[in-house]
N, C-alpha and C positions, 0 to 999 in steps of 0.2 A: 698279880699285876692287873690292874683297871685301865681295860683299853676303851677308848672314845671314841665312838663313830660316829662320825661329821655327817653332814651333805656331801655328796660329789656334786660337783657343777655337769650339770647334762648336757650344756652346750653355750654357746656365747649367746650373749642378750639376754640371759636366763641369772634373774637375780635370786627367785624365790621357786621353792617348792611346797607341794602339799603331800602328806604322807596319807595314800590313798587306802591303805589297808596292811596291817600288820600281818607276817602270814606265819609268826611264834608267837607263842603268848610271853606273858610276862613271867621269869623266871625258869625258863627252858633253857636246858644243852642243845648248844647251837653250834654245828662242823665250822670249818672256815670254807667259807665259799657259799656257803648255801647261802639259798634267800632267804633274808627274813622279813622283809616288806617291797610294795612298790610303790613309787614316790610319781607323781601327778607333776609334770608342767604346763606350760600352756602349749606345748607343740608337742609332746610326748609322754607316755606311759613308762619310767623305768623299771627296774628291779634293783634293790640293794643286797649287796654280797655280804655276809661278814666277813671280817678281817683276819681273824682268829676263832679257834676253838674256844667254847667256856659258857658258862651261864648268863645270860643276858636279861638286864636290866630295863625296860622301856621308859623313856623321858619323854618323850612327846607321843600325845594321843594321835588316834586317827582321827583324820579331817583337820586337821590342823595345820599350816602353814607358816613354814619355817627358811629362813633363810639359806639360803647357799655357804654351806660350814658350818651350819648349828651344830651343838650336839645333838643328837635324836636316842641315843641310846649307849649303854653302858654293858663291855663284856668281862666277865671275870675270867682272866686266864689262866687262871693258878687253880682251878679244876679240869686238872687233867688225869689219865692213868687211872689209879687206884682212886683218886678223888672224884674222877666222875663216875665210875661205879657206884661209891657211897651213895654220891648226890643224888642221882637216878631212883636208887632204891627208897631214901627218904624220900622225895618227891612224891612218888609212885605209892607210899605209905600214908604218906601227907594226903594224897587226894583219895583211896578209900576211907579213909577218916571222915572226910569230906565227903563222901557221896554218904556214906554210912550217916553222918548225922542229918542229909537230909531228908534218906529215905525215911528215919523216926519224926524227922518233923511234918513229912506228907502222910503220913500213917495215923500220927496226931491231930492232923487237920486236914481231913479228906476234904471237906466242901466248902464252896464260898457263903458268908454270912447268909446270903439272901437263898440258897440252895438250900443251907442247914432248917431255916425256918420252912421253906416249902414242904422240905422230908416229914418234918413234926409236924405240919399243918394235916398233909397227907396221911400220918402214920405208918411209912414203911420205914425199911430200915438201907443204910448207907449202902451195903453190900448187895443190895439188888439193883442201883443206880452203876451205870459204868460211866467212870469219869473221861472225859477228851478233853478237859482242858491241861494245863503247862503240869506238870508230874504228877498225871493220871487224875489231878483233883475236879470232883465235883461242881459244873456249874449248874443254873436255874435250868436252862435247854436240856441236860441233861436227866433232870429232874423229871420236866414234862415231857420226854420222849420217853422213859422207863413207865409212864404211868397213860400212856396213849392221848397227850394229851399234845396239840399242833402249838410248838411253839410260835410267838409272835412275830416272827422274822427271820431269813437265811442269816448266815455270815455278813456280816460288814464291818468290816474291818478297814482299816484306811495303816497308809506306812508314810514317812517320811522320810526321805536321805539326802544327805547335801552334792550338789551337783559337784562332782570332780572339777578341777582346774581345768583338764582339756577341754569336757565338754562345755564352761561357760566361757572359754576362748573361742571354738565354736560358736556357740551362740553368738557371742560378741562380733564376731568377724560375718557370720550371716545377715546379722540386722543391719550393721554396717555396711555391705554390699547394698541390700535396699537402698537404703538412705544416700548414701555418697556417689554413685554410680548408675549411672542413664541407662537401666539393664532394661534389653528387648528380646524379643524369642524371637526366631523363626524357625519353622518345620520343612519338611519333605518327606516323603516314602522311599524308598531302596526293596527293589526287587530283588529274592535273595537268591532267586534261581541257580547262578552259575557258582558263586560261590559255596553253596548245599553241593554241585554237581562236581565241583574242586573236591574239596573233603571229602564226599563219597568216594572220589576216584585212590585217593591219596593217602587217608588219615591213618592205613592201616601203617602203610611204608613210612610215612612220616614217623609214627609213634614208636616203632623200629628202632628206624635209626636214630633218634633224639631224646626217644625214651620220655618225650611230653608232648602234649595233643596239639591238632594244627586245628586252635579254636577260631573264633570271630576276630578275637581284640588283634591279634597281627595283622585283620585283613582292614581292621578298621584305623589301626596303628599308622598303617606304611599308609596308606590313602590319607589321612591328617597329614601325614610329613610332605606328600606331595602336594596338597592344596596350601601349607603353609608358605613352599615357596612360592607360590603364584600368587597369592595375597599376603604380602606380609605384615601389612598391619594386624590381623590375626592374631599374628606373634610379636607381639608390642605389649609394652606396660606405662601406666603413667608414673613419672619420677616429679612429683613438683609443677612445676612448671615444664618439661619436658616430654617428648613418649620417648623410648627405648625400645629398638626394633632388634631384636636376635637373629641371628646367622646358622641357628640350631636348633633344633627341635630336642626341647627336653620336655615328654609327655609324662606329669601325673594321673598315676591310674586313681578312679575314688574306689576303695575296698570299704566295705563294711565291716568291721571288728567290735570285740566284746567292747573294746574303752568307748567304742564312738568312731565315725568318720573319717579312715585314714587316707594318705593322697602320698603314695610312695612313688616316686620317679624314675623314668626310663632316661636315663641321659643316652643324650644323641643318637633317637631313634631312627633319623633317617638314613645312619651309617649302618642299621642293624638289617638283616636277611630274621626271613620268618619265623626259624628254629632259635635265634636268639632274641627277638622278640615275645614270643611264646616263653624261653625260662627261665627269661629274668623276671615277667610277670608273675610267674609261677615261683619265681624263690621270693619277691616281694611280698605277694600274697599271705606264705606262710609263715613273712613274717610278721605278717603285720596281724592274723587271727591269733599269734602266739605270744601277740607283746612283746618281739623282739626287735622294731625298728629301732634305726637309731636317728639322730635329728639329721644328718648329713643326707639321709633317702631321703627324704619327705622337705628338703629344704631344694629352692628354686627351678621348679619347672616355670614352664612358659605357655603350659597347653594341657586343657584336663580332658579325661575320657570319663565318663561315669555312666554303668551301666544298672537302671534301674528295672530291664525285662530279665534281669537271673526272680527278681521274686514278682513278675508280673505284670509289672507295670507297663501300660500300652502309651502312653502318652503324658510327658511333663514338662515343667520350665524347669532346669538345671538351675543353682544358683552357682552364678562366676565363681570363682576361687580367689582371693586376688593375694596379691597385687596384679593378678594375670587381669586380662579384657577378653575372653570366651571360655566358652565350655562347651561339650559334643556333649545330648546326651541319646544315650543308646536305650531302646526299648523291645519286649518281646515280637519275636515273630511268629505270624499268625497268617494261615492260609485264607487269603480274599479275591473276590471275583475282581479281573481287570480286564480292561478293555485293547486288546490288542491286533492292530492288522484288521480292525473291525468283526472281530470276532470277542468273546467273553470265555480269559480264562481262569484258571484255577494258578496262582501263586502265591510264595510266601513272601511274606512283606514285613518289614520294618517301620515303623517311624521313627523319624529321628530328629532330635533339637538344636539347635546352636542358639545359645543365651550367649549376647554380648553386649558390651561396653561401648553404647552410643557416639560414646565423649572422643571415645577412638577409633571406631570402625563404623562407616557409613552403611549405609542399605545394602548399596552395589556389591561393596565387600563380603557382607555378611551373608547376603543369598549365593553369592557367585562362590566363597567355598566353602559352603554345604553342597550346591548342586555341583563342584569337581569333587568333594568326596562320595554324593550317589553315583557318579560315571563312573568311580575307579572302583565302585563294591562293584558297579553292575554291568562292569568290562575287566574281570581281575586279572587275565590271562594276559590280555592287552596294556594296560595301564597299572599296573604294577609286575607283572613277571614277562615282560620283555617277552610276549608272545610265546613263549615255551614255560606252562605249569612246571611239568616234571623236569625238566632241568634246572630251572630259577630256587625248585624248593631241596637241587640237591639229592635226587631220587635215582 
């Protein structure tokens, strides 16, 4: 029996796929369930299961873009049991056949044209040249490294590969943010003193009982939900003619992943205490490095976090998200001299960004909650845990 493997539909609004990488070749025994490719949308990275055991056929290439329902591939399931044993074995016979006669055709032709002529210009012989090029063979470089002679150039080499669906939706939606949206930055600092002084106290009890670490992003988490409600344009979108003002904080965190830039959401993080803001990040996280989101995470927040000091980065303009109108962006901390009480001392410091959406949120707005999310980093005990650390986190 010849079974047909379609598209699945990833998600609504989603008419087309690209088939990002086949991960069988053509002509494999393939279990059911296993993957055999991942398919490319413009909001997500999936994986395709097979349907059935059996030998599989590829109809459509990679990088190719295909419908929602096309076929994409053909499994025979009438290789089963004793039949896929056979198959296996011929296969498996079929490709030492196959390596076998290439090995006599590199044997037959160790070096390239322009190599061969160098050797007989030079007079030595093949077997004292070591080949590095594609199945041991002979290039020119090769030639004049074996006879002391400095080739004319390192490696250059150049690749091309077609940008995935995700990532040129990405793109398409970042340029688009320039363009279409009144985007301004504003900065601050955040002293991180007390919150370093939390975590020392805490993180060991914390990771105890919760079994996941009491990092930054909760402390930076629950301080956005508070400064949301005191500015709520913040938490606004424009619909049309319209803004739309939410009654909730649903924060997209930005993770970095193999596919490209994921933004997997925390719905209603202002009903969440520490420990559960810390591991739902932390199962978002894993899954968005594993390629396991699905569209419903990464679909409508209203508020983004993105931290660019995990690789360094001391100072940036965020770009909005949108349909959202801001973004926090978080950056490394780094001990610098401050001026305090008239005296100069030693703390660690952050800077931090708020890029927002002119069109929506005036000056007032946009300074006033950055500067209530530096008060609630740099009063945490106070403004977010109700004047008692170790009881607020549960300890």
């Amino acid at each position: 029996m010849l079974l047909e493997m379609k598209v699945p539909s990833p998600g609504e609004s989603i008419s087309e796929v690209e088939i990002a990488e086949w991960l069988v070749k053509n002509g494999d025994y393939v279990e059911k369930d296993q993957s055999i490719a991942e398919i490319d949308s413009d909001k997500a990275t999936l994986e395709l299961p097979a349907e059935q055991s059996g030998k599989i056929t590829i109809i459509v290439n990679e990088g190719e873009t295909v419908a929602v329902g096309d076929i994409v591939c053909t499994i025979d399931t009438s290789i089963i049991g004793e039949s896929k044993e056979t198959f296996l074995k011929d296969k498996e016979s079929a490709e030492n056949k196959n390596n076998d006669i290439i090995k006599q055709q590199t044997t037959l032709k160790k070096a390239t044209p322009l190599a061969s002529a160098i050797i007989s210009d030079l007079d030595i012989s093949e077997n004292e040249v070591k080949g590095t090029g594609e199945l041991g063979k002979i290039t020119k470089n090769d030639v004049l490294d074996a006879v002391g002679v400095v080739s004319e150039s390192g490696p250059r080499g150049t690749s091309r590969k077609k940008m995935s669906s995700l990532r040129r939706k990405i793109a398409s939606r970042l340029v688009a943010v320039k363009n279409e949206t009144a985007m301004l930055t504003t900065f601050n600092e955040v002293d991180m003193t007390k919150i370093f002084e939390i975590r020392k106290t805490f993180k060991d009890k914390f990771k105890d009982k919760y079994d996941v670490g009491l990092g930054f992003m909760s402390f930076f988490t629950k301080s956005v939900t508070i400064a949301l409600k005191e500015f709520p344009d913040v938490n606004s979108m424009i619909d049309k003619n319209e803004i739309i003002h939410h009654n909730y904080s649903d924060i997209g965190i930005a993770v970095s992943a193999p596919k490209g830039l994921m933004v997997p959401v925390v719905r209603n993080a202002e009903l969440l205490n520490f420990h559960e803001i810390e591991s739902e990040i932390k199962r978002l996280a894993i899954k968005a490095r594993d390629g396991r989101l699905t569209i419903n995470e990464m679909l409508g927040g209203t508020f983004t976090i993105t931290n660019g000091g995990v690789f360094g980065s001391m100072l940036s303009t965020p770009i909005i998200n949108p349909p959202q109108s801001a973004i926090l962006g978080m950056h490394n901390i780094l001990e610098r001299p401050m001026a305090i009480d008239g005296e100069v001392k030693i703390r660690p410091i952050m800077y931090v960004a708020l890029s927002y959406d002119h069109r929506v949120i005036d000056g007032r707005e946009s300074v006033g909650f950055l500067v209530k999310v530096k008060e609630c980093l740099e009063n945490p005990v106070e403004l977010l845990m109700d004047g008692d650390a170790e009881n607020y986190l549960g300890l």
